[in-house]
N, C-alpha and C positions, 0 to 999 in steps of 0.2 A: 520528337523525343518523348519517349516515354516519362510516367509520374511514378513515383512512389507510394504506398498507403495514403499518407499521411497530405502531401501534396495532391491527390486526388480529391479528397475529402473536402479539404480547402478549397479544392475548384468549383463541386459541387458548391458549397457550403457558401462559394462566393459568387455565382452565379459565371464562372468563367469554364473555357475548355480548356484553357490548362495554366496551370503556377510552376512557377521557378524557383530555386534556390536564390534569396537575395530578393524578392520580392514582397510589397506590402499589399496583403491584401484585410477587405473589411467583411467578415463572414456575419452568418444566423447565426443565431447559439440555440440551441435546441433544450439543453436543461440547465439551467444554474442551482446551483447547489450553496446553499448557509448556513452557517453553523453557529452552535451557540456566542461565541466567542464573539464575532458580528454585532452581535447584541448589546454587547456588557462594554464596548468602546467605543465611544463619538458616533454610536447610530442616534440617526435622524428618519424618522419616520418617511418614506415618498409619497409626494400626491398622490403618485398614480404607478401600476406597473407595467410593464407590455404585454404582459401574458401570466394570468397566475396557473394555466398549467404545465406550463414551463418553468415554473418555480417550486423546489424543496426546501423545506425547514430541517434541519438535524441538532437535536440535542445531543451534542458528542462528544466536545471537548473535558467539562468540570460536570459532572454531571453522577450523584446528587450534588446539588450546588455546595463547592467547597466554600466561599463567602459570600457576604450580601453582595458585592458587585455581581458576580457570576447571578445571584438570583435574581438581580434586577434583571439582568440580561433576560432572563427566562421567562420574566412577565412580559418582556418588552416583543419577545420572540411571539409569545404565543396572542400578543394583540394584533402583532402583525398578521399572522397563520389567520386570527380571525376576522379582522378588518377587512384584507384581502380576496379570502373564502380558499385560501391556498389547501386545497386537500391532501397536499403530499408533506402533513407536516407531522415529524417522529417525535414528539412527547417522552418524556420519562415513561418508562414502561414500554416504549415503541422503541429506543430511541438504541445508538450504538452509533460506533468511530463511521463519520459519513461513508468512507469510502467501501465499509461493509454493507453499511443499507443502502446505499446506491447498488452494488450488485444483488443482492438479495433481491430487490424489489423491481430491478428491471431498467433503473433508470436511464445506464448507460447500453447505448446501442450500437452498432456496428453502421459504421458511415456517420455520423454525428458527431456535433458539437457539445462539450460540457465544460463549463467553468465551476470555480467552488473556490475558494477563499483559501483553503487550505495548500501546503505547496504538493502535498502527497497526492492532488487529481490526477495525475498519469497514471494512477493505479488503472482506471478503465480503459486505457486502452489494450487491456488484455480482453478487450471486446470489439474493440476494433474501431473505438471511441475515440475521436482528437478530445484528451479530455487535459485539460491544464489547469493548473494552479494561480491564478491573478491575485493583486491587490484588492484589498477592500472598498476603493475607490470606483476601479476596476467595474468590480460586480456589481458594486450596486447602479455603475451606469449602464449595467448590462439588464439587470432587473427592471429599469425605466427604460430601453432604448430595444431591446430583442438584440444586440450587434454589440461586435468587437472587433480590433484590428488583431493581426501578427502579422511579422516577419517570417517569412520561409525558410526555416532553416536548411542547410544541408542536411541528410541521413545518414548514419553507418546503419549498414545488414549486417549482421548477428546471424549466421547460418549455423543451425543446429544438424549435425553429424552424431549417429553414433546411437545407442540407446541410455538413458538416464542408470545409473546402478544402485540396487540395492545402497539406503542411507546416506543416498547425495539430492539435495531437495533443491526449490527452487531460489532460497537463500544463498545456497554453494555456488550455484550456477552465476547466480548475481557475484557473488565474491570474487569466483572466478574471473568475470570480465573487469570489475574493478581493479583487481590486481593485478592485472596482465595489459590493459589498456589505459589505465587512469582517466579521466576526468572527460567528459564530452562536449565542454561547455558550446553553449549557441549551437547545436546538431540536435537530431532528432536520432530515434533508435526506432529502430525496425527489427523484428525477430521473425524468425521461418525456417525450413529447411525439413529435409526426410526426418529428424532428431527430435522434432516437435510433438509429435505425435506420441513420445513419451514422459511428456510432462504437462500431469494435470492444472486442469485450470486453478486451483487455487495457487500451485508455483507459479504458476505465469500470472499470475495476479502479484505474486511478490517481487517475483522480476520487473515488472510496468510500476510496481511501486517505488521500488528503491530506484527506479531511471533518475527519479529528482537529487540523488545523494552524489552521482555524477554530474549533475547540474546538467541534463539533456530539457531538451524542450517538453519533447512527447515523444512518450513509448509506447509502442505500437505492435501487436500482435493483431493474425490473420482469422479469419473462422475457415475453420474444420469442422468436421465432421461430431468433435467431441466438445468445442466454443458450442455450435451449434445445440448441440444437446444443451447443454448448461442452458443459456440461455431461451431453449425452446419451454426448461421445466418453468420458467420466472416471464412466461407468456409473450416475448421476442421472437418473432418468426420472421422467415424472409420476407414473406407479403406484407409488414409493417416498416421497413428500414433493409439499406440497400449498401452492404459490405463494398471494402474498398480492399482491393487483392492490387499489388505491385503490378504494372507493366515488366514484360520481360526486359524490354530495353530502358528500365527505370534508371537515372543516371544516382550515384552512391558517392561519398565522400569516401569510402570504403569499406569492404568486405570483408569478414572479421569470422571465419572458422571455430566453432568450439566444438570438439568430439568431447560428447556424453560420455562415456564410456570410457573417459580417463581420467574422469572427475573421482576427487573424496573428496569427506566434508573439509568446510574451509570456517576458517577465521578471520577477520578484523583486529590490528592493532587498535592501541588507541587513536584520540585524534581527528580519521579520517578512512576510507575504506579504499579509497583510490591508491593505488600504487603500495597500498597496505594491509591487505589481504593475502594468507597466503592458506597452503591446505594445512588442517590440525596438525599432520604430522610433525611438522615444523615451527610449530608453537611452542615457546617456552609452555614449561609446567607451572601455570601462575595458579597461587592460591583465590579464590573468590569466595567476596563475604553477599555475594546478593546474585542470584539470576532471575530473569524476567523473561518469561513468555507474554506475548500479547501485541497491543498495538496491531494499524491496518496491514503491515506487510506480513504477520505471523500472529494474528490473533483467530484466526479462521479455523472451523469445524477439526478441518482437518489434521491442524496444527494442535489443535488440544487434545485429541486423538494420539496423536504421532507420544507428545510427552506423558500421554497417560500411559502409553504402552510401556515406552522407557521407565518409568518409576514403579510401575504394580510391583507390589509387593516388596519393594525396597524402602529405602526412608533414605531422606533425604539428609547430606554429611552434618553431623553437628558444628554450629557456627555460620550453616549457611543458612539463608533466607530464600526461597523460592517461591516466587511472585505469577500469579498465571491472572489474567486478565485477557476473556473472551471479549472476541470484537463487537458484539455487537448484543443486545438482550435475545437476539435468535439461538446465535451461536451459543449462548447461557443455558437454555432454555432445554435446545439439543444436546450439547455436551451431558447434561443431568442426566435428561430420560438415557442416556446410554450408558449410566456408569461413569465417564471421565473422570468429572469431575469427585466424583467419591473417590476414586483410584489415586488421583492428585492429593485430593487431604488427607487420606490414609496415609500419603507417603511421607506427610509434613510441610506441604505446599499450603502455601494461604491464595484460597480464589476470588478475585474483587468483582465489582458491579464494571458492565460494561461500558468503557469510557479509555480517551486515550492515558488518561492518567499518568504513572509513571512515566512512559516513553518521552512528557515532554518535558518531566521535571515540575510537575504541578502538584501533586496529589499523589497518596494510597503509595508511598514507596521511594522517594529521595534518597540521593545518595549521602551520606558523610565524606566529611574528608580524612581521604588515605584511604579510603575504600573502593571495591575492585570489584566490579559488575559485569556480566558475560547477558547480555542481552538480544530477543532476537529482534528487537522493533526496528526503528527505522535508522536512527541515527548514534554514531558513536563519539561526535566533537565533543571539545573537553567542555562541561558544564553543563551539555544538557540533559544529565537527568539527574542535578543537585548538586553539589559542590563541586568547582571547578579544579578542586584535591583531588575530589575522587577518579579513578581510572575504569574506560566503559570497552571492552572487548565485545566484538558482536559473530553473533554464529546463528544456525539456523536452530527450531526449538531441542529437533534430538539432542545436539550437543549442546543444548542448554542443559536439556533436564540430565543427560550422562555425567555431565559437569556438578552438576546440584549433586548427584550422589556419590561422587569421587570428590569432592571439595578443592578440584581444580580445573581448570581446562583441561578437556580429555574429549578421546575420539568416541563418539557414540557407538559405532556399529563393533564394539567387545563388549557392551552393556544393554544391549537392546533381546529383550524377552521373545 
C-alpha cells in the first residue's frame, strides 16, 4: 500500500518503510523552534541540549516587551541563545511571528521534522514540512532528547481544480473548505492537484496555517516547480533535504475536490470558521469598529501589499480603526522600501512593530465590548482578541482593508484600485 506525504515523512523520519493510519511511531525532529513566551512561564534552564543546531530562538509573541514578565522572559531567552551558542537566535531587531522567520530563513524543509510551541507550526508544511505545534513540555523534551512520538493520523486530499480568480486568496480558499467540510479533527490535510499551480506560496502558507483552526494534525503541501523556487531563493536545494510527494496508491480518509475558479472571497461568522464560513456575498452588511491585518496566516509581504493597493489614495471610514501589523521585522523593513506602508498611513491605518500582538489578544489593539472586528489573522473564537463582548468576523486582508473603507463588511474586488 502506498503513503501519503505526510506518512512517508514519518517513515523516513522513523527509520521505517512504511507507517499507517493508527499507528505510533517515535521520529528525529530536525528543527525545534521557541519562542519568547517559553521563556516568561515555568522555564527551567536544561543541563544539556541534543543539538543546538537544530535549535531556534524567536522573539515573537510580546515583543517590545509589553510587561516585566514578558522582559524577564527575554533575558532568560537570550542567556539560553548564549549559554548554549544557539546561532539561530532572532533578537529584537531580528525578530518576527516565528512562523514567518522560520520561512524567511530556511528553517523549515521539505521531508523534515519541526516542532515549536506554538499551535500555528503547520504553517510549514507549505514546504513540505511535518511541522506541528506541541506542548511546552513537549519541546523542551525534544530540545534534550532530538525525538518525539505521534500518532498517524488519517489524511483528507484537498485536490485543487480550476484556476485561482482574480481577488480570491489563500484565506477564501481556506474559508471555503471550512465551510463546506467543518472541522478535521485527528486527520491530517494534504493539498495538490493541476489548481495548485495557481496559488502562490504565501496563500499556501495561509492555508498550512489555518489547517490548526480545523483542529488537523498537519497540513501538507507538495514542491513544485514554484515551492522550489521559494525555497531555492532562502538556500534549500534538493541536494540538502529530500521532499515527500504522495504515492499514487496512497490510501485517504477522503478526497475532497475544490474548483478555483468558483471561488469569491469569503467570510467567517463569529465564534468559529468551521461550518461558518460563507462567500461575502452572503454576509450580512455588519458595521465594524476595528480591522486587523497581520499575524502568521496574513501578515506576509504580500498581504501588505495586497491592502496597500486597496486603500491608496482612499481613507479609511470614519469610526473605524485599521490595524496592519507585518509578520515579521523583514516584512517591515520590505513593506517601507516599497511604499506600503506609507500608502497604509496615508490612508489612516496605524502600522505596529512586528509581533503577534493583536491576533492573540495581548497587546497594540484589544477589542472592547460590543465591538465588531473583521480580521485577517488566525482565529475568530469569542474572546480572543479582547473582550468576550466583542464580535470577531475573519476574511482575507483585501476584504479587510475594502471593509476598513466602506465601514462595513464588503466585497473587495468593486473597491480594489
Amino acid at each position: 500500500m502506498g503513503m501519503t506525504m505526510i506518512e512517508k515523512i514519518l517513515a523516513r523520519k522513523s527509520g521505517q518503510d512504511q507507517v499507517t493510519a493508527g499507528q505510533t511511531v517515535v521520529t528525529d525532529v530536525d528543527m525545534t523552534v521557541m519562542i519568547d513566551l517559553q521563556f516568561s512561564t515555568l522555564w527551567t534552564q536544561p543541563l544539556r541540549i541534543h543539538d543546538p543546531d537544530k535549535v531556534a530562538v524567536v522573539m515573537d509573541h510580546a515583543v517590545p516587551a509589553p510587561s516585566v514578565g514578558d522582559a524577564t522572559g527575554g533575558t532568560r531567552a537570550r542567556a539560553f541563545a548564549r549559554d548554549f551558542a544557539i546561532e539561530k537566535f532572532y533578537d529584537v531587531g531580528r525578530h518576527g511571528i516565528c512562523h514567518q522567520v522560520i520561512a524567511e530563513n530556511g528553517l523549515a524543509r521539505p521531508g523534515e521534522v519541526l516542532a515549536c510551541t506554538d499551535s500555528h507550526t503547520c504553517a510549514a508544511g507549505a514546504y513540505n514540512t511535518a511541522a506541528r505545534g506541541l506542548g511546552p513540555a513537549e519541546v523542551y523534551s525534544i530540545l534534550c532528547t532530538g525525538r518525539t512520538w505521534f500518532q498517524v493520523a488519517p489524511t483528507l486530499r484537498y485536490e485543487f481544480t480550476g484556476s485561482r480568480p482574480d481577488g480570491v486568496y489563500g484565506k477564501d480558499i481556506f474559508l471555503h473548505i471550512a465551510g463546506t467540510w467543518g472541522d478535521a479533527t485527528n486527520h491530517n490535510l494534504e493539498f495538490g492537484g493541476p489548481g495548485l499551480a495557481s496559488i502562490p506560496m504565501n496563500d499556501r502558507r495561509t492555508i498550512a496555517t489555518q489547517g490548526a483552526e480545523i483542529s488537523a494534525d498537519f497540513s501538507t503541501f507538495p514542491i513544485d516547480d514554484l515551492a522550489a523556487a521559494f525555497l531555492a531563493e532562502r538556500g534549500v536545494t534538493p541536494d540538502t533535504c529530500q521532499a515527500a510527494d504522495p504515492d499514487p496508491d496512497a490510501a485517504y480518509a477522503d478526497v475532497r475536490t475544490v474548483d478555483l475558479s468558483a471561488l469569491e472571497p469569503h467570510v467567517a461568522r463569529p465564534g468559529t470558521v468551521s461550518n461558518n464560513s460563507l462567500p461575502v456575498s452572503a454576509i450580512e452588511r455588519r458595521p465594524v469598529n476595528q480591522c486587523f491585518i497581520g499575524s502568521c496566516a496574513n501578515g506576509q509581504l504580500e498581504d501588505i501589499a495586497i491592502a496597500a493597493a486597496v486603500v491608496k489614495g482612499r481613507r479609511v471610514a470614519p469610526g473605524v480603526r485599521l490595524l496592519v501589523t507585518p509578520a515579521s521585522q523583514q516584512v517591515y523593513r520590505d513593506a517601507l522600501r516599497a511604499g506600503y506602508l506609507q500608502d497604509l498611513a496615508d490612508a489612516g491605518a496605524v502600522i505596529t512593530n512586528s509581533t503577534c500582538g493583536a491576533c492573540f489578544g495581548y497587546h497594540m489593539g484589544l477589542l472592547g465590548p460590543g465591538e465588531v472586528c473583521l480580521t485577517s489573522s488566525t482565529r475568530n473564537f469569542t474572546g480572543r482578541m479582547g473582550s468576550p463582548d466583542a464580535e470577531i468576523y475573519m476574511a482575507s486582508p483585501a476584504t479587510v482593508a475594502a471593509s476598513a473603507l466602506a465601514g462595513h463588511v464588503t466585497d473587495p474586488r468593486g473597491v480594489t484600485n
